[in-house]
N, C-alpha and C positions, 0 to 999 in steps of 0.2 A: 720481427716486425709484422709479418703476413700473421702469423699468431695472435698480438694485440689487435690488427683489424679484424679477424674472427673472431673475438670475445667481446670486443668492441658492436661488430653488427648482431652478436647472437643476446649482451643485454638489451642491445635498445632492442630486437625481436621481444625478448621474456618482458623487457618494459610495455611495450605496444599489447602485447598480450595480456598479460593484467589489465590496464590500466580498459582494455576494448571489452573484455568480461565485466568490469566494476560497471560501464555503460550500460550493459545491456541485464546486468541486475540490477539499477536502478530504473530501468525502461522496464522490468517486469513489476519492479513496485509500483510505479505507477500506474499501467496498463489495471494491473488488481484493483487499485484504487479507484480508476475510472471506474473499473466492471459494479465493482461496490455501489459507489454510487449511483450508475445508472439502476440498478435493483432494487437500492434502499433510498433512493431519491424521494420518493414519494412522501416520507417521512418529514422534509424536510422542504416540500413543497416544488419541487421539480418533477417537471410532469414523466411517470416512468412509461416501461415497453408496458405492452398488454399482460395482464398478469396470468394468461397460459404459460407465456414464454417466461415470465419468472417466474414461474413453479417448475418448469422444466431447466433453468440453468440455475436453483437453489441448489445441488447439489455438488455446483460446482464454488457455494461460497461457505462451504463448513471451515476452512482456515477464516477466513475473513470475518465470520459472526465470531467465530473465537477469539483470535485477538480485538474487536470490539467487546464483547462480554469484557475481556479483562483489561481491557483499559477503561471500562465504566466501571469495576468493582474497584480498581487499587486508584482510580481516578479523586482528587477530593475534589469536589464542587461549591468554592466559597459563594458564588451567585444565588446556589439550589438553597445552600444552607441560609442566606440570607432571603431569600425568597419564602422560605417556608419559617421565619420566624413571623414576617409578617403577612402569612395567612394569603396569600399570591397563587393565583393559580392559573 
């Protein structure tokens, strides 16, 4: 009996645990994605930091241009494609 209540409180521990990890690597993904955008906003019409300071925390977004790179290269664009048949710019 004391047995079952130690395996008992040490899954739901191992469960709390996972499930408090899965949080806080979803709160880093986001967190990046803010950073992202705060950087690359300007592109997109959001007014950014002074661009000292984003040439000095560019270094910190080589994951981030990378996965954008390859999600615009494997990306298909039926708007772009449609846009550019007729002559849109």
């Amino acid at each position: 009996m004391v047995e079952d209540i130690k395996a008992f409180f040490k899954g739901f521990g191992g469960s709390f645990k996972d499930q408090s990890t899965e949080y806080i690597e979803f709160e880093e993904r986001e967190l990046e994605n803010v950073f992202a955008l705060i950087l690359m906003g300007s592109f997109i019409g959001i007014p950014s930091p002074p661009t000292t300071l984003v040439v000095r925390l560019m270094p910190h977004m080589v994951r981030e241009l990378y996965v954008m790179q390859q999600r615009a290269v494997n990306m298909d664009d039926i708007f772009g494609e449609i846009a550019g048949m007729f002559d849109i710019d």
